[in-house]
C-alpha positions in Angstrom: 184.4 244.6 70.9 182.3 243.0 68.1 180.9 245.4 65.5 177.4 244.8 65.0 175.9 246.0 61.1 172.3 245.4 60.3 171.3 245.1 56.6 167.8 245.1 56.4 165.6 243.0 53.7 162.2 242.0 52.7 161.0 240.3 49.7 158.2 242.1 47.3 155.1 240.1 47.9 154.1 240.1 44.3 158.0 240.4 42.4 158.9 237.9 45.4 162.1 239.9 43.9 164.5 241.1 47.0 164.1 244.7 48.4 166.7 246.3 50.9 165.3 248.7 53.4 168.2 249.7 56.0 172.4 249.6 55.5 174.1 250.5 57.8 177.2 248.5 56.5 180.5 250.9 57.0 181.2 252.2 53.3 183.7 250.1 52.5 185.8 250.4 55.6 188.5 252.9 56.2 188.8 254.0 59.3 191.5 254.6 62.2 190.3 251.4 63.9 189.7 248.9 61.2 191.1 248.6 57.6 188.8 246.0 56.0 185.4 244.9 56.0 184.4 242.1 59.2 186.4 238.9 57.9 183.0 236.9 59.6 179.3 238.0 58.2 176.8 236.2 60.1 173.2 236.4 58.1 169.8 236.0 60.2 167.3 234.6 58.0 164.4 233.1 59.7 163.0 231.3 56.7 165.1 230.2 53.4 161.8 230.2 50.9 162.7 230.9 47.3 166.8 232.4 48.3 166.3 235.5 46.7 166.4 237.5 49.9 169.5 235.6 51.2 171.4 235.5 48.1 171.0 239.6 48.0 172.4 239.8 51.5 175.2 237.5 50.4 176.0 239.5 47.6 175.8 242.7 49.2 178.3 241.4 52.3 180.7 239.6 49.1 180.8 243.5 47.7 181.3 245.0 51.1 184.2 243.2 51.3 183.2 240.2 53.9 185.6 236.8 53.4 182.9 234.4 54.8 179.3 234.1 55.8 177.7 232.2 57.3 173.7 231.8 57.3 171.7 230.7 59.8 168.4 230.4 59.4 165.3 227.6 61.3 163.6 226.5 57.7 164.2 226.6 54.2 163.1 225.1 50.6 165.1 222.9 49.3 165.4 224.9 46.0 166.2 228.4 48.1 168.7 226.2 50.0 170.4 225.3 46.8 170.4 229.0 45.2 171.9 230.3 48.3 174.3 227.7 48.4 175.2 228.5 44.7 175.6 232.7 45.7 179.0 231.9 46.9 180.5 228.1 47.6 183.5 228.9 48.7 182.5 231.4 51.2 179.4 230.8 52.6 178.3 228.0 55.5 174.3 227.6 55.7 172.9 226.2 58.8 169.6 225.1 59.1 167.3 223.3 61.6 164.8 221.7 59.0 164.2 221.6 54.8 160.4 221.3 53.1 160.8 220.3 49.5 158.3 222.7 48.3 157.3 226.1 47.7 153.8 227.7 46.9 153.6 229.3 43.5 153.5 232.6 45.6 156.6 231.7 47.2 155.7 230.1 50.5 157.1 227.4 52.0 154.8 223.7 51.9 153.7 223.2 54.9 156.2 225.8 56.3 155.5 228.1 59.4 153.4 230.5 58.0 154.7 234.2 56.9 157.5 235.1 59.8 157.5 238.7 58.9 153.8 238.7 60.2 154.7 237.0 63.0 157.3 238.9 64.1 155.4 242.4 63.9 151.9 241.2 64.6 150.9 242.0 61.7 148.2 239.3 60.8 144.6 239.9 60.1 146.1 244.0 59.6 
């Protein structure tokens, strides 16, 4: 079987500064079954806006002891993009469907797809 870890993370809408809110990321593996941390990460970002988020996740998986990551996510800036990309070249694959070349100065995407987080857990007009 594959192990499935979820590493939770949101960004602070007025820091726009990266804030983990679940691990549940073995502490640095050692157990009877597995030696090492997953040789694969796969990160699910929905939406690449200013890379902090991502590049946290990156680093967190990099300390954990993951040897490559690869990010998937449908949209990102093209400066997030590039941040990401910079977190870790030689380990890291980004895959994306589409790239906007600008962010709002809160952080949003231009035009974008609106706030995904809302989406996600109806929380619009709340």
């Amino acid at each position: 079987p594959v192990p499935v870890h979820h590493l939770g993370l949101f960004r602070d809408p007025i820091t726009l500064a990266p804030v983990e809110y679940y691990n549940n990321l073995p502490n640095h593996l050692v157990s009877p079954t597995q030696e090492t941390a997953s040789d694969l990460a796969i990160i699910l970002d929905p939406i690449i806006a200013t890379g902090g988020t991502c590049a946290a996740a990156i680093q967190t998986l990099i300390e954990w002891g993951a040897k490559r990551v690869i990010v998937l996510s449908v949209l990102g800036a093209a400066e997030g993009v590039k941040k990401v990309a910079e977190e870790w070249p030689e380990g890291t694959e980004i895959w994306l469907a589409g790239v906007d070349q600008e962010l709002t100065q809160g952080g949003m995407l231009r035009p974008g797809l609106g706030d995904v987080g809302d989406r996600l857990f109806l929380t619009i007009g709340k």
